[in-house]
C-alpha positions, 0 to 999 in steps of 0.5 A: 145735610139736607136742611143745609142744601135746602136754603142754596136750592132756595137761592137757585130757584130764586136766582134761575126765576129772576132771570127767566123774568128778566129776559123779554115776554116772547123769549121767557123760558120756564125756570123748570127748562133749565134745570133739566137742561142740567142732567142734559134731559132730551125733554128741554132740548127743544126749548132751549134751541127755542130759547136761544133762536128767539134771542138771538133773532131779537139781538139781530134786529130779525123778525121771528114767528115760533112755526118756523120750522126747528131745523131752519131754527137749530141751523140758525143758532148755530150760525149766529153762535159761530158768528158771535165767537163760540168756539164750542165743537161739541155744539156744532155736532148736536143733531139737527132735530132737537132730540139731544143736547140740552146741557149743551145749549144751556151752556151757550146761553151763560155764554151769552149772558155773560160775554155779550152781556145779553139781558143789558142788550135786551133791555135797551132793544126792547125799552118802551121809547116815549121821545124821538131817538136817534143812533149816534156813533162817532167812536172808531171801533177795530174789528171785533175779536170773534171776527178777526180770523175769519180772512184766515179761516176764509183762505184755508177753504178748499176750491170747493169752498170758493165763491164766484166774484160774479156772485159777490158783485151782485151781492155788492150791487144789492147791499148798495141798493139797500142802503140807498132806500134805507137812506132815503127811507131815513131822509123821509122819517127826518122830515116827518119828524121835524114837522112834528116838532116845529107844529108841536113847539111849545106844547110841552111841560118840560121847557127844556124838550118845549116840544111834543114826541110822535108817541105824545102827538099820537097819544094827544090824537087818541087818547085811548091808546094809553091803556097799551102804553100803560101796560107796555111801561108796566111790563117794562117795570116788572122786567126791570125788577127782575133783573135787579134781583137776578144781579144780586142772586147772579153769583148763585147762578153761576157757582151752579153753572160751576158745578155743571161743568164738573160735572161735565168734565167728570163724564168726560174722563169716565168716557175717556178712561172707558175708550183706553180700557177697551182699546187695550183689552183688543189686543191680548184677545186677538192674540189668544184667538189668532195663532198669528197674531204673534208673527203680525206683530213682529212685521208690524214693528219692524216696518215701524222701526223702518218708517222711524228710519225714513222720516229721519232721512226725510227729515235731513233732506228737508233741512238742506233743501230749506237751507238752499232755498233760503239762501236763493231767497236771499239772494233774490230779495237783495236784488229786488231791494235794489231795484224796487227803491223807488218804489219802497220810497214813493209808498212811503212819501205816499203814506207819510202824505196821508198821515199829515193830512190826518195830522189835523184831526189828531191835533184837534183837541179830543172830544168825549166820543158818542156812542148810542142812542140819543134824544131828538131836541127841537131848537129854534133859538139857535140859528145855527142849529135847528135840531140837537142830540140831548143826553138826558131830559130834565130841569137842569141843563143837559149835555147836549151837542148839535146836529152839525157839530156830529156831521162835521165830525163824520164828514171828516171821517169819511174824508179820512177813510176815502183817502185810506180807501184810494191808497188801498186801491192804488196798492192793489192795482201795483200788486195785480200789474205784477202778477200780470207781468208775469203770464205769458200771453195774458192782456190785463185792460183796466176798466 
C-alpha cells in the first residue's frame, strides 16, 4: 500500500511546487503551507491570510508592503472575496486574528485559481513589457454575475444600513476629480510617447515597429540597466516553465482538493450527528431529575397544538384579505390603464426612437471586438493615421487596426449611452413628479 501512495505523493508534491512557483516572487508561498493548511493546522493560518491578501491586491492594481498589519489584511480579503463572488459563510466567520482557518482559506484560494483563472491573470499584470502598450476595449460586457445581486442585497439593508445622499455626492464629486487627472495624466504620457517615436523613426530592426520603445530608448541612454531587464525576463521565463508544468500536474491538484472537501464534509456530519445525540440525550435526564417535568411537558403540547390551531385560522384570514385586496388592485389598475394611455404610448414612441437611432450601428457590418492589451505602432506613411494598435510584432503583416477607427467606435458608443442616460433621467424624474403628487404640503423645485 505504501509503495502505491508514494508515486501520487510524488505527483503532488510536484504539482503543489509547480504552482507555488508559478505565482509571482512577492506572493510565492512555501509548498509546506499548503499541505498543513490541509489538516486545518493553525501554524499556516497566517500564511495563507498573507497569501491571498498579496494576490488579491496584485489582481486589484493596489500597492501592498507585509508590515500591514494582519487584521487591515484579513479584513481585506474578506471584502475582496465578497466582491469577486465567494459565497462561503464559514470564511466570513473566521476570526480576525489569524489564529484558525487555515483549510478554510486554502479552499479560497482554489476558488480563485480555478473561477477567476488566477495564475493566467497574473501573469499578464505581471509580464515584463518591452513595447509601449495600450489597453483597448471595444466589447459591450453586461454586469458581472458575482455583481448582480448586489442592488438586491443593498435594498434589503435596514435604516441603520443607510448612507446620506450628501455623502455619495461627494464621493461623486471626488471620482469625477480623479478621473479627470487621470485623463490628463494620460494625455501627457501620449505626447511623450509620440515624441519618443517620432525622434525614435527608423532606429529599429524590425521594419515593421521602424521605431524604438521607452524601455529600448532607455536601454540605448544607459545601456547598463540591462542586467535588470535580463534578470526580470529570466525570472519571467522560470515563472513560465512552472506554470506549463503545473497545467500538466493541474489534475493532481485538484483530485487532492477532492479529497479535502471529503474530508470536510466527513467532520461535518460527525459534528452534526454529535449535536442531535447530545440534544436528545437533555430530555430523559431533565425528566428523571424534575418530578415536574412530566406536567411541563403536557402544557407544553397543548399550547402547541393551540398555536397549530391559531395559525390555521391566521392562515384563512390572510388568504381572504389577499383575495380582497387583490381584486381592489385590480380594479385600480384598470382605471389607471385608461388614464395613463398616453402616457404608455409616448414611453413607447420614445423607446422606439431610441432604437432606431441605434439601428445604424446594429446594421453596421460586425467587426471582431477588441479586447486587452495592444502595441503602440508609429505610422507615418498613412496620412490618416498617425498611430495604430498592432497585435503582434513580426516580419509578416499583422492585424492591425487604427487609432481613429477605435475612437470612432467609442464615440458612437458613448452616443449611444448618453441617449440611454437621458432616457433614464427622463424617467426617473416622471416617477419622482408622481410621488411628489401625492405629499401633502410638499413643494418639489428642480434644479
Amino acid at each position: 500500500m505504501r509503495r502505491r501512495q508514494e508515486p501520487r505523493d510524488r505527483a503532488l508534491s510536484a504539482a503543489v511546487g509547480a504552482l507555488c512557483r508559478a505565482l509571482p516572487p512577492p506572493a510565492r508561498p512555501a509548498p509546506d503551507t499548503l499541505r498543513r493548511a490541509r489538516f486545518d493546522r493553525p501554524q499556516a493560518t497566517l500564511d495563507c491570510w498573507r497569501l491571498l491578501y498579496a494576490l488579491l491586491k496584485q489582481i486589484h492594481g493596489s500597492k501592498w508592503t507585509e508590515s500591514d498589519a494582519i487584521d487591515n489584511q484579513i479584513r481585506f480579503v474578506k471584502s475582496a472575496l465578497w466582491y469577486h463572488g465567494y459565497d462561503r459563510p464559514e470564511l466570513y466567520q473566521l476570526p480576525s486574528d489569524g489564529s484558525a482557518g487555515s483549510r478554510e482559506l486554502l479552499l479560497a484560494f482554489s476558488w480563485l485559481l480555478h473561477r477567476h483563472s488566477l495564475l493566467e491573470q497574473l501573469l499578464a499584470r505581471n509580464r515584463v513589457k518591452t513595447g509601449d502598450e495600450t489597453s483597448v476595449c471595444t466589447c459591450e460586457d453586461d454586469l458581472p454575475s458575482s455583481q448582480k445581486g448586489t442592488a438586491e442585497i443593498a435594498l434589503e439593508c435596514g435604516p441603520e444600513d443607510r448612507v446620506d445622499v450628501r455623502y455619495l455626492q461627494w464621493l461623486n464629486g471626488r471620482l469625477k476629480f480623479q478621473w479627470r487627472s487621470l485623463h490628463a495624466q494620460h494625455q501627457e504620457q501620449c505626447k511623450l510617447l509620440h515624441k519618443i517615436h517620432l525622434f525614435t523613426s527608423g532606429s529599429h530592426t524590425d521594419q515593421i515597429l521602424g521605431h524604438l520603445s521607452v524601455t529600448e530608448t532607455d536601454l540605448v541612454r544607459q545601456p547598463e540597466n540591462y542586467k535588470q531587464l535580463l534578470q526580470l525576463l529570466e525570472s519571467e521565463t522560470m515563472q513560465l516553465e512552472a506554470f506549463l508544468e503545473w497545467k500538466q500536474l493541474e489534475p493532481v491538484y485538484w483530485q487532492w482538493m477532492e479529497t479535502v472537501l471529503d474530508n470536510m464534509a466527513e467532520e461535518g456530519k460527525k459534528c452534526e450527528s454529535r449535536d442531535a445525540h447530545v440534544e436528545k440525550s437533555r430530555l430523559p435526564k431533565a425528566t428523571l431529575c424534575c418530578p415536574w417535568a412530566d406536567s411541563l411537558t403536557g402544557q407544553i403540547d397543548r399550547l402547541s397544538r393551540d398555536l397549530m390551531t391559531f395559525r390555521d385560522q391566521l392562515h384563512k384570514l390572510v388568504t381572504r384579505r389577499k383575495a380582497a385586496w387583490c381584486e381592489k388592485v385590480k380594479i385600480r389598475e384598470e382605471e389607471l390603464q385608461k388614464e395613463g394611455f398616453s402616457t404608455a404610448a409616448k414611453k413607447i414612441q420614445e423607446s422606439a426612437e431610441l432604437k432606431l437611432l441605434d439601428l445604424t450601428c446594429l446594421c453596421a457590418p460586425t467587426k471582431n471586438k477588441m479586447h486587452g492589451l495592444c502595441r503602440l505602432v508609429f505610422r507615418s506613411k498613412h496620412p490618416a493615421s498617425k498611430t495604430g494598435f498592432s497585435r503582434s510584432v513580426s516580419k509578416e503583416p499583422v492585424s492591425a487596426v487604427s487609432a481613429t477607427e477605435v475612437i470612432r467606435d467609442l464615440q458612437m458608443r458613448e452616443a449611444s449611452l448618453e441617449r440611454e442616460l437621458k432616457q433614464l433621467q427622463e424617467e426617473c424624474r416622471q416617477r419622482l413628479d408622481e410621488i411628489a403628487e401625492g405629499l401633502d404640503g410638499v413643494i418639489c423645485i428642480s434644479p
